[in-house]
C-alpha positions in Angstrom: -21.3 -27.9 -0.6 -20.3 -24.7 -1.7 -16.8 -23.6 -2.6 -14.8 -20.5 -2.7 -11.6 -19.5 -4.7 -9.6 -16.6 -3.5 -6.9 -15.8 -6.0 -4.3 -13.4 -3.9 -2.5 -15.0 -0.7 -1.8 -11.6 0.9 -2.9 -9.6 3.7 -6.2 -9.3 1.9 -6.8 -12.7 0.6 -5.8 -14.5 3.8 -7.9 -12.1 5.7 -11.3 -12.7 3.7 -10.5 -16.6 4.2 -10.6 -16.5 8.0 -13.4 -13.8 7.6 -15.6 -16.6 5.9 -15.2 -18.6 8.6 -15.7 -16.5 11.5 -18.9 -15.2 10.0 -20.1 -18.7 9.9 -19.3 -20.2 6.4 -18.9 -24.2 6.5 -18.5 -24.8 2.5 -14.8 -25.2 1.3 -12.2 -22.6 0.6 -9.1 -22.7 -1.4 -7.1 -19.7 -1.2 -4.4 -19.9 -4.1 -1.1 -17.2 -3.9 1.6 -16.8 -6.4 4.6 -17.0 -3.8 6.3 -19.9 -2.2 5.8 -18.6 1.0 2.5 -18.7 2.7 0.8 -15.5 3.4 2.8 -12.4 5.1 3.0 -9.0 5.7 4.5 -6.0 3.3 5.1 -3.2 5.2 7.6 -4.5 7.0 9.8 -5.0 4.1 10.7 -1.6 3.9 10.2 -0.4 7.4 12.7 -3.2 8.5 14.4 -4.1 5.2 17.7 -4.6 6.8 16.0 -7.6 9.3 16.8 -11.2 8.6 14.8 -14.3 8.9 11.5 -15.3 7.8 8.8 -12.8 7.3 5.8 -11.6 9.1 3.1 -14.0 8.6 0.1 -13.2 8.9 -0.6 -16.6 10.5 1.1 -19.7 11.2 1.0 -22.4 8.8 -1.4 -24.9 10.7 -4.2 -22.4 11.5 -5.2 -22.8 7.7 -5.3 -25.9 8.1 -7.1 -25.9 11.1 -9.8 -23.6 10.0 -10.2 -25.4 7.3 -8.5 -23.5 4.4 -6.8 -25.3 1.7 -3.6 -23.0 0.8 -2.2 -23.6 -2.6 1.1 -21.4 -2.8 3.4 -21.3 -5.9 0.8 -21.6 -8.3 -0.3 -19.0 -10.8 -4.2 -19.2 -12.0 -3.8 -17.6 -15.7 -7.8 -17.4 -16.4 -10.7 -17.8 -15.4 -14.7 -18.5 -16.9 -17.6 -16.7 -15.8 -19.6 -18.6 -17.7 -18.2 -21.8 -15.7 -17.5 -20.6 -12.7 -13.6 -22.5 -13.1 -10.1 -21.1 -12.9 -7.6 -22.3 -15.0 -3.9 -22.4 -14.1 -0.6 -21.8 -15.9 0.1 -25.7 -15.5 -3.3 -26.3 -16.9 -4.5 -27.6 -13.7 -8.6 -26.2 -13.0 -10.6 -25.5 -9.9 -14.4 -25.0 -10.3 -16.1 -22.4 -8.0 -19.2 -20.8 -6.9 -17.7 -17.7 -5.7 -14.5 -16.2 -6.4 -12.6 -13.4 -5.0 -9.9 -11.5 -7.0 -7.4 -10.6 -4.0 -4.3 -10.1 -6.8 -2.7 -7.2 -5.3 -0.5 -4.8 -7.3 3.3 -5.1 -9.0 5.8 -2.5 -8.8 5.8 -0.3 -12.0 9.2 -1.2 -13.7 11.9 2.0 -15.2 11.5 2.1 -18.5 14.7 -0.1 -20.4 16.1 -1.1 -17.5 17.2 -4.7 -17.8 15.1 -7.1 -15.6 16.5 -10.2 -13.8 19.7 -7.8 -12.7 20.7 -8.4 -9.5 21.8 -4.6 -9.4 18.8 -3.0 -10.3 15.3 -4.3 -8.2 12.4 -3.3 -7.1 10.7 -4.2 -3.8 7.7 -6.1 -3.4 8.1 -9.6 -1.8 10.4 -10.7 0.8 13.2 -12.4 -1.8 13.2 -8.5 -2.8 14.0 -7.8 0.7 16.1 -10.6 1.3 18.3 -8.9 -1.5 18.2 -5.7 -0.4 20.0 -6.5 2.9 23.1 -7.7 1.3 23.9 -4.0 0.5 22.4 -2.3 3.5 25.9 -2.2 5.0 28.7 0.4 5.3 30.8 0.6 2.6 27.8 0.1 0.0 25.7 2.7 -1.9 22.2 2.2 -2.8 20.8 4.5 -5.2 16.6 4.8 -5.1 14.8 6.1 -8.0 11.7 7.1 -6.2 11.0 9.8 -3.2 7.6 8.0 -2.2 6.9 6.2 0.8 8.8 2.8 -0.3 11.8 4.7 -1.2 12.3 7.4 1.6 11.0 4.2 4.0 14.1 2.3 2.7 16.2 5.4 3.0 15.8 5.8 6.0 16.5 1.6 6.9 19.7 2.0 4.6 21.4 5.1 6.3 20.1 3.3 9.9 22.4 0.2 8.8 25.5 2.2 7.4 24.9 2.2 3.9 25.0 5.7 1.3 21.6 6.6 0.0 21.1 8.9 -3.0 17.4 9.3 -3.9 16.6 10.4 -7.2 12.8 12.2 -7.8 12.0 13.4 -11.1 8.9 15.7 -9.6 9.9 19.1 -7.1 9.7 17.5 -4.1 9.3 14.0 -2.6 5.9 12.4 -1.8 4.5 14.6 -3.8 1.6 12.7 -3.8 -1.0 13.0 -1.2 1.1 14.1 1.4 1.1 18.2 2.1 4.4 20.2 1.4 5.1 21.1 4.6 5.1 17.5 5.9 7.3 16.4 2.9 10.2 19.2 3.9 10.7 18.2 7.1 11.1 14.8 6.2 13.3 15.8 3.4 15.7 18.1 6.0 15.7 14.7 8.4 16.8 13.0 5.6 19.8 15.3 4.5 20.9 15.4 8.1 21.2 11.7 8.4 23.8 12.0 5.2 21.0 11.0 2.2 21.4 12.7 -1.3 18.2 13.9 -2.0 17.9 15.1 -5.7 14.3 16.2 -6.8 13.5 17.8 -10.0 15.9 15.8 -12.2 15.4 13.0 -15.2 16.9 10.1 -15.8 18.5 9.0 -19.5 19.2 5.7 -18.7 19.3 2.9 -15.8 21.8 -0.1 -16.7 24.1 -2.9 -15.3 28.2 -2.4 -16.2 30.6 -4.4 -14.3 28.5 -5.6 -11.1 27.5 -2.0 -10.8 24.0 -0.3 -11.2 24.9 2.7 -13.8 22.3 5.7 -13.7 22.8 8.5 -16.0 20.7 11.4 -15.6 19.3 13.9 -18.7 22.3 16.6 -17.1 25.2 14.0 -18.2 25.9 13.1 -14.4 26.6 9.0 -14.1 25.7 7.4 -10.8 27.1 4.7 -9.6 25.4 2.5 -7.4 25.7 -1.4 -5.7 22.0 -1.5 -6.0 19.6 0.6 -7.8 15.7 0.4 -6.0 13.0 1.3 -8.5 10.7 2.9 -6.1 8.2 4.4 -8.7 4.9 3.3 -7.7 2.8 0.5 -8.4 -0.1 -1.1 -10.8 -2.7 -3.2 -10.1 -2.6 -6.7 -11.0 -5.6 -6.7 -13.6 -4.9 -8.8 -16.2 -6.5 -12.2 -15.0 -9.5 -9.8 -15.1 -9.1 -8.1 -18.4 -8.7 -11.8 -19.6 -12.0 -12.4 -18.1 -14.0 -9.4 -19.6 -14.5 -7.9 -16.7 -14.3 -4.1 -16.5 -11.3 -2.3 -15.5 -11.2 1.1 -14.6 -7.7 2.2 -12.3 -8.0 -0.9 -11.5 -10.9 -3.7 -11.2 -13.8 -2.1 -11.6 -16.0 -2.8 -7.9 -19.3 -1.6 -6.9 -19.7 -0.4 -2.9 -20.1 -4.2 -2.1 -17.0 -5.1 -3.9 -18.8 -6.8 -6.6 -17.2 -7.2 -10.2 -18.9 -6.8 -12.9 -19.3 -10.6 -13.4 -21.9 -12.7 -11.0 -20.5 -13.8 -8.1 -16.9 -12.3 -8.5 -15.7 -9.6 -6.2 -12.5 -8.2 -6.1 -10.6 -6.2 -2.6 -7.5 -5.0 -2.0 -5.1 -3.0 -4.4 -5.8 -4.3 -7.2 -9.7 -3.0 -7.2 -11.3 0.4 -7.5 -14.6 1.7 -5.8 -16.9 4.7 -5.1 -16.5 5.9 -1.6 -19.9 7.5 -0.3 -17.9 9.9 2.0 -16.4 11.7 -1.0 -19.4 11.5 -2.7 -19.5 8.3 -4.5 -15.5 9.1 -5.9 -14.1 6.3 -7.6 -10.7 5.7 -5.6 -8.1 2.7 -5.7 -6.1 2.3 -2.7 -2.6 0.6 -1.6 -2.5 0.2 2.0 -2.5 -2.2 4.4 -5.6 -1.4 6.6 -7.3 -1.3 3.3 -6.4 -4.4 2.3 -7.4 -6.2 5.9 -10.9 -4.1 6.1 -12.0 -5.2 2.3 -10.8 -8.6 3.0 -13.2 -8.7 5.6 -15.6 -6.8 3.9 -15.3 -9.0 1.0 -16.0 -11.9 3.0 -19.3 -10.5 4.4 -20.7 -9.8 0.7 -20.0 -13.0 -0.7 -22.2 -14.2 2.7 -24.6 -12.1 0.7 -24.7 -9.7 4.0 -24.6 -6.7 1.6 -22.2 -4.4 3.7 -21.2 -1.1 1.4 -17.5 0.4 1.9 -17.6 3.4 4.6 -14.0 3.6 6.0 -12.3 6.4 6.0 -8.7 5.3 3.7 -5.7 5.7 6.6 -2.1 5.6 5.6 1.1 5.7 8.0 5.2 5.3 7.5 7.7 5.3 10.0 11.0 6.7 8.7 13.8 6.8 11.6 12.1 8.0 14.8 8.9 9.5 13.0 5.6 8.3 12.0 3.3 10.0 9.5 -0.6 9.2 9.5 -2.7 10.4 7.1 -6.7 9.6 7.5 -8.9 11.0 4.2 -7.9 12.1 1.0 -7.1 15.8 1.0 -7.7 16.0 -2.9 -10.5 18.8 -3.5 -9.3 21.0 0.4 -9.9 24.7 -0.2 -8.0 25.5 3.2 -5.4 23.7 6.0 -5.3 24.9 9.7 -2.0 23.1 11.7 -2.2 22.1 15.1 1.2 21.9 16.3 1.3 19.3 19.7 4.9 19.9 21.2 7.5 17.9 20.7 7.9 18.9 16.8 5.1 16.8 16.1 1.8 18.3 14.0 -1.4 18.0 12.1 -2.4 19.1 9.4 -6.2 19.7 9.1 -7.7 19.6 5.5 -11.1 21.7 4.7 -13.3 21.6 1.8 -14.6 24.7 0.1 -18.1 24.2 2.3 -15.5 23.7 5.5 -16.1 20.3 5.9 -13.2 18.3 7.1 -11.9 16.1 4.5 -8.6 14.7 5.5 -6.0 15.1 8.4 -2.1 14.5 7.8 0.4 14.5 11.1 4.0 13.6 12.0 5.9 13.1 15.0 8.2 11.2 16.8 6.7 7.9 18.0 3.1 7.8 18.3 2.4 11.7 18.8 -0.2 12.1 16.9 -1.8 8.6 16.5 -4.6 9.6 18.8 -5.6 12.6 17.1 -5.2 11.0 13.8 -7.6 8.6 15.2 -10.5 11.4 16.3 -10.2 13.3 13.1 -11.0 9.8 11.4 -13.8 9.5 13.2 -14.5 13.5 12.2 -14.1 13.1 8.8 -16.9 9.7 8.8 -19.2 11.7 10.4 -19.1 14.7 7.9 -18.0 17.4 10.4 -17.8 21.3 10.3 -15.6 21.7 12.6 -14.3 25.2 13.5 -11.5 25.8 12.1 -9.8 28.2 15.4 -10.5 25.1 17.3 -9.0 23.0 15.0 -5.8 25.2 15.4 -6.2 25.3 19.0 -4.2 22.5 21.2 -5.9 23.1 24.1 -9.2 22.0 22.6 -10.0 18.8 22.8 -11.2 17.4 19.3 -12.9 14.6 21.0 -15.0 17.7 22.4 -15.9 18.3 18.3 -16.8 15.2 17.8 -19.0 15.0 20.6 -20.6 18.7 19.0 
Protein backbone atom coordinates (compact mmCIF):
# COMPACT_ATOMS: atom_id res chain seq x y z
CA UNK A 1 0.00 0.00 0.00
CA UNK A 2 1.23 3.21 -0.73
CA UNK A 3 2.41 5.79 1.76
CA UNK A 4 2.65 9.47 1.94
CA UNK A 5 4.87 11.79 4.21
CA UNK A 6 3.92 15.29 4.66
CA UNK A 7 6.64 17.20 6.51
CA UNK A 8 4.77 20.61 7.65
CA UNK A 9 1.59 20.37 10.15
CA UNK A 10 0.18 23.65 9.13
CA UNK A 11 -2.69 25.12 7.36
CA UNK A 12 -1.04 23.64 4.23
CA UNK A 13 0.07 20.32 5.37
CA UNK A 14 -3.09 19.44 7.16
CA UNK A 15 -5.01 20.63 4.28
CA UNK A 16 -3.27 18.27 1.54
CA UNK A 17 -3.84 15.28 4.09
CA UNK A 18 -7.60 15.53 4.15
CA UNK A 19 -7.33 16.53 0.34
CA UNK A 20 -5.82 12.96 -0.26
CA UNK A 21 -8.60 11.56 1.16
CA UNK A 22 -11.42 13.27 -0.19
CA UNK A 23 -10.11 12.78 -3.65
CA UNK A 24 -10.18 9.16 -3.01
CA UNK A 25 -6.63 7.98 -1.74
CA UNK A 26 -6.89 4.79 0.59
CA UNK A 27 -2.87 4.20 1.08
CA UNK A 28 -1.42 5.53 4.47
CA UNK A 29 -0.52 9.04 5.39
CA UNK A 30 1.65 10.38 8.07
CA UNK A 31 1.64 13.97 8.44
CA UNK A 32 4.71 14.94 10.70
CA UNK A 33 4.82 18.94 12.31
CA UNK A 34 7.52 20.38 14.43
CA UNK A 35 5.09 21.79 17.17
CA UNK A 36 3.48 20.19 20.16
CA UNK A 37 0.30 21.26 19.22
CA UNK A 38 -1.61 19.67 16.39
CA UNK A 39 -2.29 21.75 13.43
CA UNK A 40 -3.80 25.46 13.72
CA UNK A 41 -4.25 28.60 12.23
CA UNK A 42 -1.68 31.73 12.01
CA UNK A 43 -3.52 34.57 11.24
CA UNK A 44 -5.13 34.76 14.11
CA UNK A 45 -2.13 35.20 16.18
CA UNK A 46 -1.81 38.66 15.35
CA UNK A 47 -5.29 39.62 14.47
CA UNK A 48 -6.32 38.46 18.02
CA UNK A 49 -2.92 38.30 19.78
CA UNK A 50 -4.33 39.55 23.01
CA UNK A 51 -7.00 36.30 23.10
CA UNK A 52 -6.36 33.46 25.51
CA UNK A 53 -6.89 29.82 25.27
CA UNK A 54 -6.04 27.29 22.84
CA UNK A 55 -5.61 28.14 19.28
CA UNK A 56 -7.54 27.88 16.08
CA UNK A 57 -7.30 24.41 14.87
CA UNK A 58 -7.74 23.68 11.95
CA UNK A 59 -9.50 20.43 13.05
CA UNK A 60 -10.24 18.67 16.04
CA UNK A 61 -7.86 16.05 17.16
CA UNK A 62 -10.04 12.86 16.30
CA UNK A 63 -10.92 13.73 12.75
CA UNK A 64 -7.20 12.69 11.93
CA UNK A 65 -7.64 9.93 13.37
CA UNK A 66 -10.75 9.26 11.85
CA UNK A 67 -9.77 9.83 8.39
CA UNK A 68 -7.18 7.99 8.76
CA UNK A 69 -4.08 10.27 9.22
CA UNK A 70 -1.38 9.35 11.47
CA UNK A 71 -0.23 12.88 13.08
CA UNK A 72 3.25 12.78 14.50
CA UNK A 73 3.74 16.40 16.33
CA UNK A 74 6.99 17.36 18.18
CA UNK A 75 9.18 15.74 15.89
CA UNK A 76 11.66 17.30 13.58
CA UNK A 77 12.69 15.13 10.25
CA UNK A 78 16.45 16.55 9.70
CA UNK A 79 16.85 14.77 6.07
CA UNK A 80 15.66 13.10 3.73
CA UNK A 81 16.89 10.47 0.61
CA UNK A 82 15.73 10.68 -2.83
CA UNK A 83 17.45 7.96 -3.70
CA UNK A 84 15.45 5.89 -0.85
CA UNK A 85 12.47 7.47 -0.70
CA UNK A 86 13.10 7.72 3.56
CA UNK A 87 13.11 10.58 5.99
CA UNK A 88 15.32 10.67 8.73
CA UNK A 89 14.65 12.45 11.94
CA UNK A 90 16.64 14.46 14.52
CA UNK A 91 16.17 11.38 17.04
CA UNK A 92 17.34 9.18 14.30
CA UNK A 93 14.03 7.63 14.00
CA UNK A 94 13.16 6.84 9.77
CA UNK A 95 9.95 6.76 7.84
CA UNK A 96 10.17 5.29 4.26
CA UNK A 97 7.88 6.88 1.52
CA UNK A 98 6.57 6.84 -1.90
CA UNK A 99 5.62 10.33 -2.05
CA UNK A 100 6.50 13.17 -0.01
CA UNK A 101 5.28 16.61 0.35
CA UNK A 102 7.53 19.45 1.74
CA UNK A 103 4.76 21.58 3.65
CA UNK A 104 7.71 23.34 5.92
CA UNK A 105 6.37 26.78 6.01
CA UNK A 106 8.62 29.83 6.63
CA UNK A 107 10.50 31.30 10.07
CA UNK A 108 10.53 34.80 11.02
CA UNK A 109 13.86 36.57 9.83
CA UNK A 110 15.68 37.33 13.12
CA UNK A 111 17.45 41.31 13.86
CA UNK A 112 20.76 41.03 13.30
CA UNK A 113 22.76 40.52 17.14
CA UNK A 114 19.87 40.48 18.96
CA UNK A 115 20.11 37.88 21.65
CA UNK A 116 17.80 34.95 21.07
CA UNK A 117 16.01 32.97 23.86
CA UNK A 118 15.11 36.63 25.53
CA UNK A 119 11.97 36.80 26.85
CA UNK A 120 12.05 40.68 25.98
CA UNK A 121 12.87 40.58 22.50
CA UNK A 122 10.50 37.82 20.15
CA UNK A 123 9.26 37.43 17.22
CA UNK A 124 5.83 36.00 16.32
CA UNK A 125 5.19 32.88 14.63
CA UNK A 126 3.55 30.11 16.74
CA UNK A 127 1.04 30.42 19.36
CA UNK A 128 3.68 30.16 22.51
CA UNK A 129 4.87 33.45 20.60
CA UNK A 130 1.41 34.66 21.05
CA UNK A 131 0.90 33.28 24.25
CA UNK A 132 3.87 35.71 25.32
CA UNK A 133 2.87 38.49 23.72
CA UNK A 134 -0.41 38.85 25.77
CA UNK A 135 1.37 39.22 28.97
CA UNK A 136 2.36 42.78 27.83
CA UNK A 137 -0.73 43.67 25.87
CA UNK A 138 -1.96 45.57 28.86
CA UNK A 139 -2.08 49.24 30.11
CA UNK A 140 0.75 50.28 31.73
CA UNK A 141 3.19 48.19 29.25
CA UNK A 142 5.03 49.32 26.07
CA UNK A 143 5.65 47.13 23.26
CA UNK A 144 8.11 48.34 20.82
CA UNK A 145 7.70 46.59 17.05
CA UNK A 146 10.56 46.69 14.66
CA UNK A 147 8.65 46.19 11.55
CA UNK A 148 5.68 48.34 9.73
CA UNK A 149 4.42 45.19 7.68
CA UNK A 150 1.26 43.49 8.08
CA UNK A 151 2.37 41.30 11.36
CA UNK A 152 3.58 44.45 13.04
CA UNK A 153 0.91 47.14 12.31
CA UNK A 154 -1.66 43.91 12.78
CA UNK A 155 -0.29 43.66 16.39
CA UNK A 156 -0.33 47.33 16.66
CA UNK A 157 -3.38 47.68 16.28
CA UNK A 158 -4.32 44.43 18.90
CA UNK A 159 -1.81 46.22 21.49
CA UNK A 160 -3.31 49.86 21.49
CA UNK A 161 -7.12 47.86 21.39
CA UNK A 162 -5.93 46.15 24.80
CA UNK A 163 -4.28 49.36 26.55
CA UNK A 164 -0.81 48.86 25.81
CA UNK A 165 1.88 51.79 24.21
CA UNK A 166 2.96 50.88 20.70
CA UNK A 167 6.04 52.48 19.02
CA UNK A 168 6.68 50.93 15.56
CA UNK A 169 10.02 51.37 14.26
CA UNK A 170 10.40 51.08 9.96
CA UNK A 171 13.70 51.58 8.55
CA UNK A 172 12.04 52.12 4.87
CA UNK A 173 9.77 55.73 4.10
CA UNK A 174 6.66 54.36 4.86
CA UNK A 175 5.10 51.22 6.25
CA UNK A 176 4.03 48.26 4.08
CA UNK A 177 5.95 49.35 1.71
CA UNK A 178 5.74 46.27 0.12
CA UNK A 179 3.04 45.48 -2.24
CA UNK A 180 0.57 47.57 -0.82
CA UNK A 181 -0.04 51.20 -2.77
CA UNK A 182 0.95 54.56 -0.86
CA UNK A 183 -2.11 55.81 -0.56
CA UNK A 184 -3.56 52.69 1.21
CA UNK A 185 -0.47 52.70 3.59
CA UNK A 186 -1.16 56.58 4.81
CA UNK A 187 -4.37 56.12 5.86
CA UNK A 188 -3.62 53.28 7.82
CA UNK A 189 -0.62 55.12 9.09
CA UNK A 190 -2.98 58.37 10.15
CA UNK A 191 -5.47 55.53 11.92
CA UNK A 192 -2.71 54.51 13.63
CA UNK A 193 -1.34 57.82 15.04
CA UNK A 194 -4.83 58.65 16.08
CA UNK A 195 -5.30 55.62 18.16
CA UNK A 196 -1.87 56.95 20.14
CA UNK A 197 0.87 54.55 18.17
CA UNK A 198 4.41 56.02 17.48
CA UNK A 199 4.96 55.49 14.11
CA UNK A 200 8.73 56.13 13.10
CA UNK A 201 9.61 55.33 9.45
CA UNK A 202 12.86 56.23 7.79
CA UNK A 203 15.06 55.47 10.77
CA UNK A 204 17.96 52.60 11.63
CA UNK A 205 18.57 50.74 14.26
CA UNK A 206 22.35 50.43 16.09
CA UNK A 207 21.46 47.85 18.33
CA UNK A 208 18.52 45.63 19.86
CA UNK A 209 19.44 44.20 23.44
CA UNK A 210 18.12 42.94 26.92
CA UNK A 211 19.26 45.34 30.19
CA UNK A 212 17.50 44.84 33.33
CA UNK A 213 14.09 43.02 32.25
CA UNK A 214 13.84 45.62 29.64
CA UNK A 215 14.09 45.36 25.70
CA UNK A 216 16.81 48.27 24.98
CA UNK A 217 16.67 49.64 21.25
CA UNK A 218 19.11 52.21 20.23
CA UNK A 219 18.62 53.74 16.98
CA UNK A 220 21.76 55.16 14.44
CA UNK A 221 20.43 59.05 15.81
CA UNK A 222 21.61 58.08 19.56
CA UNK A 223 17.81 57.85 20.78
CA UNK A 224 17.39 54.63 23.36
CA UNK A 225 14.08 52.96 23.48
CA UNK A 226 12.87 51.35 26.06
CA UNK A 227 10.48 48.73 25.78
CA UNK A 228 8.73 45.58 27.92
CA UNK A 229 8.79 43.66 24.76
CA UNK A 230 10.51 44.28 21.57
CA UNK A 231 8.46 42.27 18.36
CA UNK A 232 10.82 41.60 15.48
CA UNK A 233 8.27 42.04 12.70
CA UNK A 234 10.79 42.04 9.76
CA UNK A 235 9.56 39.49 7.42
CA UNK A 236 10.09 35.98 6.99
CA UNK A 237 12.19 33.06 5.05
CA UNK A 238 11.33 30.01 3.85
CA UNK A 239 12.13 26.97 5.64
CA UNK A 240 14.57 25.38 2.92
CA UNK A 241 17.10 23.74 4.46
CA UNK A 242 15.74 20.00 4.71
CA UNK A 243 15.66 20.73 0.97
CA UNK A 244 19.09 22.14 0.38
CA UNK A 245 20.15 19.03 2.42
CA UNK A 246 18.45 16.98 -0.10
CA UNK A 247 19.93 18.59 -3.37
CA UNK A 248 17.05 19.78 -4.42
CA UNK A 249 17.01 23.22 -6.07
CA UNK A 250 16.26 26.35 -4.26
CA UNK A 251 15.37 29.37 -5.85
CA UNK A 252 13.39 32.20 -3.18
CA UNK A 253 12.47 29.33 -1.91
CA UNK A 254 11.89 25.52 -3.08
CA UNK A 255 12.22 25.50 -6.44
CA UNK A 256 8.36 24.04 -7.85
CA UNK A 257 7.21 23.57 -11.25
CA UNK A 258 3.24 24.60 -12.04
CA UNK A 259 2.21 21.13 -10.54
CA UNK A 260 4.23 21.77 -7.44
CA UNK A 261 6.69 19.21 -8.29
CA UNK A 262 10.43 19.48 -6.82
CA UNK A 263 13.06 18.85 -8.62
CA UNK A 264 13.43 15.36 -7.13
CA UNK A 265 10.78 12.38 -8.32
CA UNK A 266 7.92 12.18 -6.46
CA UNK A 267 8.55 15.26 -4.03
CA UNK A 268 6.45 18.40 -4.20
CA UNK A 269 6.55 21.15 -2.14
CA UNK A 270 3.30 23.99 -1.24
CA UNK A 271 2.88 26.58 0.86
CA UNK A 272 5.51 29.34 1.91
CA UNK A 273 8.15 27.72 1.75
CA UNK A 274 7.96 26.94 -2.28
CA UNK A 275 8.26 29.17 -5.28
CA UNK A 276 6.48 28.76 -8.77
CA UNK A 277 5.73 30.29 -12.22
CA UNK A 278 2.28 31.74 -12.27
CA UNK A 279 0.79 31.60 -15.96
CA UNK A 280 -1.26 34.77 -15.38
CA UNK A 281 1.87 36.89 -14.96
CA UNK A 282 3.41 35.17 -17.57
CA UNK A 283 5.06 32.21 -16.20
CA UNK A 284 6.76 34.81 -13.11
CA UNK A 285 8.39 32.91 -10.55
CA UNK A 286 6.60 34.18 -7.24
CA UNK A 287 6.77 32.80 -3.59
CA UNK A 288 3.90 33.60 -1.51
CA UNK A 289 2.97 33.83 2.44
CA UNK A 290 -0.69 33.74 2.85
CA UNK A 291 -3.07 31.73 4.12
CA UNK A 292 -5.50 31.10 1.12
CA UNK A 293 -2.27 30.16 -0.56
CA UNK A 294 -1.36 27.87 1.72
CA UNK A 295 -5.04 26.00 1.88
CA UNK A 296 -5.41 26.18 -2.22
CA UNK A 297 -1.64 24.47 -2.82
CA UNK A 298 -2.39 22.07 -0.12
CA UNK A 299 -5.16 21.01 -1.99
CA UNK A 300 -3.55 21.40 -5.15
CA UNK A 301 -0.65 19.41 -3.87
CA UNK A 302 -2.82 16.70 -3.06
CA UNK A 303 -4.35 16.40 -6.47
CA UNK A 304 -0.74 16.08 -8.23
CA UNK A 305 0.57 13.57 -6.06
CA UNK A 306 -2.98 11.64 -7.35
CA UNK A 307 -1.04 12.21 -10.48
CA UNK A 308 -4.30 14.47 -11.62
CA UNK A 309 -1.74 17.02 -13.10
CA UNK A 310 -3.64 20.23 -12.05
CA UNK A 311 -1.16 23.53 -12.88
CA UNK A 312 -1.46 26.67 -10.38
CA UNK A 313 -4.04 29.35 -11.79
CA UNK A 314 -5.21 31.32 -8.69
CA UNK A 315 -5.07 34.64 -8.55
CA UNK A 316 -2.55 35.33 -4.99
CA UNK A 317 -5.23 37.21 -2.47
CA UNK A 318 -4.00 38.81 0.71
CA UNK A 319 -6.24 40.63 3.57
CA UNK A 320 -5.47 42.19 7.30
CA UNK A 321 -7.82 43.54 9.59
CA UNK A 322 -6.33 46.32 11.77
CA UNK A 323 -9.00 47.88 14.25
CA UNK A 324 -12.34 48.28 12.31
CA UNK A 325 -10.65 48.04 8.71
CA UNK A 326 -9.93 45.27 6.33
CA UNK A 327 -7.51 45.57 3.44
CA UNK A 328 -7.73 42.94 0.37
CA UNK A 329 -5.42 42.84 -2.10
CA UNK A 330 -6.12 40.24 -5.17
CA UNK A 331 -2.94 40.16 -7.88
CA UNK A 332 0.36 41.47 -7.66
CA UNK A 333 0.52 45.10 -8.77
CA UNK A 334 4.44 44.74 -9.57
CA UNK A 335 4.94 45.79 -13.35
CA UNK A 336 1.15 48.52 -13.24
CA UNK A 337 1.82 51.41 -15.54
CA UNK A 338 -1.44 53.20 -14.20
CA UNK A 339 -4.08 53.06 -10.94
CA UNK A 340 -7.77 54.38 -11.30
CA UNK A 341 -9.56 54.55 -7.51
CA UNK A 342 -13.07 53.71 -6.99
CA UNK A 343 -14.06 55.32 -3.91
CA UNK A 344 -17.54 53.29 -2.44
CA UNK A 345 -18.76 55.63 0.49
CA UNK A 346 -18.16 55.12 3.71
CA UNK A 347 -14.18 55.91 3.39
CA UNK A 348 -13.76 52.73 1.92
CA UNK A 349 -11.80 52.31 -1.77
CA UNK A 350 -10.16 50.43 -4.45
CA UNK A 351 -7.49 50.72 -5.99
CA UNK A 352 -7.37 49.33 -9.62
CA UNK A 353 -3.85 48.34 -10.94
CA UNK A 354 -3.20 48.50 -15.03
CA UNK A 355 -0.44 47.19 -17.00
CA UNK A 356 1.22 49.16 -19.68
CA UNK A 357 -1.15 47.20 -22.42
CA UNK A 358 -4.24 48.19 -19.84
CA UNK A 359 -4.76 44.90 -18.63
CA UNK A 360 -5.86 44.66 -15.12
CA UNK A 361 -3.19 43.16 -13.01
CA UNK A 362 -4.10 43.62 -9.40
CA UNK A 363 -6.84 45.43 -7.22
CA UNK A 364 -6.00 46.69 -3.53
CA UNK A 365 -9.13 48.11 -1.24
CA UNK A 366 -9.78 49.12 2.42
CA UNK A 367 -12.73 49.81 4.45
CA UNK A 368 -14.48 49.38 7.37
CA UNK A 369 -15.82 45.83 7.77
CA UNK A 370 -16.32 43.95 4.69
CA UNK A 371 -16.78 47.05 2.20
CA UNK A 372 -14.99 46.08 -0.39
CA UNK A 373 -14.82 42.23 -0.02
CA UNK A 374 -17.29 41.91 -2.92
CA UNK A 375 -15.49 43.93 -5.28
CA UNK A 376 -12.22 42.54 -4.33
CA UNK A 377 -13.83 39.36 -5.18
CA UNK A 378 -15.05 40.43 -9.08
CA UNK A 379 -11.80 42.09 -9.84
CA UNK A 380 -10.28 38.52 -8.89
CA UNK A 381 -12.19 36.98 -11.08
CA UNK A 382 -11.13 40.11 -13.72
CA UNK A 383 -7.71 39.81 -13.29
CA UNK A 384 -8.03 35.43 -14.11
CA UNK A 385 -9.64 36.19 -16.99
CA UNK A 386 -7.06 38.68 -18.47
CA UNK A 387 -9.42 41.68 -18.69
CA UNK A 388 -9.24 45.26 -20.45
CA UNK A 389 -11.34 46.76 -18.63
CA UNK A 390 -12.10 50.46 -19.13
CA UNK A 391 -10.51 52.33 -17.04
CA UNK A 392 -13.58 55.42 -16.63
CA UNK A 393 -15.69 52.48 -15.67
CA UNK A 394 -13.33 51.19 -13.40
CA UNK A 395 -13.48 54.70 -11.68
CA UNK A 396 -17.04 54.83 -11.90
CA UNK A 397 -19.28 53.46 -8.70
CA UNK A 398 -22.17 53.33 -10.41
CA UNK A 399 -20.93 50.70 -12.86
CA UNK A 400 -21.28 47.52 -11.99
CA UNK A 401 -17.91 45.52 -12.42
CA UNK A 402 -19.81 42.32 -12.51
CA UNK A 403 -21.27 44.14 -15.76
CA UNK A 404 -17.15 43.99 -17.00
CA UNK A 405 -16.79 40.81 -16.36
CA UNK A 406 -19.76 39.70 -18.00
CA UNK A 407 -18.19 42.09 -21.27
Amino acid sequence: MAHFVILGAGECGARAAFALREKGFDGDITLVGAEPLHPYERPPLSKAGADAGDPKFIAAAEKYADSGIRLLTGLEAGNFDTASRTVIFSDGATLSYDKLLLATGAAARWFPGAPEGSAHIRALRTHHDAAALRDVMKSGKHIAIIGGGFIGLELAATARLHGAEVTVIEGLERVLKRGVPEEIAQLLTGRHRAEGVDIRCGVSIESLNEEGGKAIIRLSGGERIEADLALVGIGARPNVEIAERAGLTIENGIAVDRYLQTSAPDVFAAGDCCSFPLAIYGGRRVRLESWRNAQEQGTLAAANMLGLDQAVSSVPWFWSDQYDMTLQIAGLAEGAATHQRRDLGAGAFILFHLDADGRLIAASGIGPGNAVARDIRLAEMLIAAGSHPDPAALRANDVKLKSLLAA
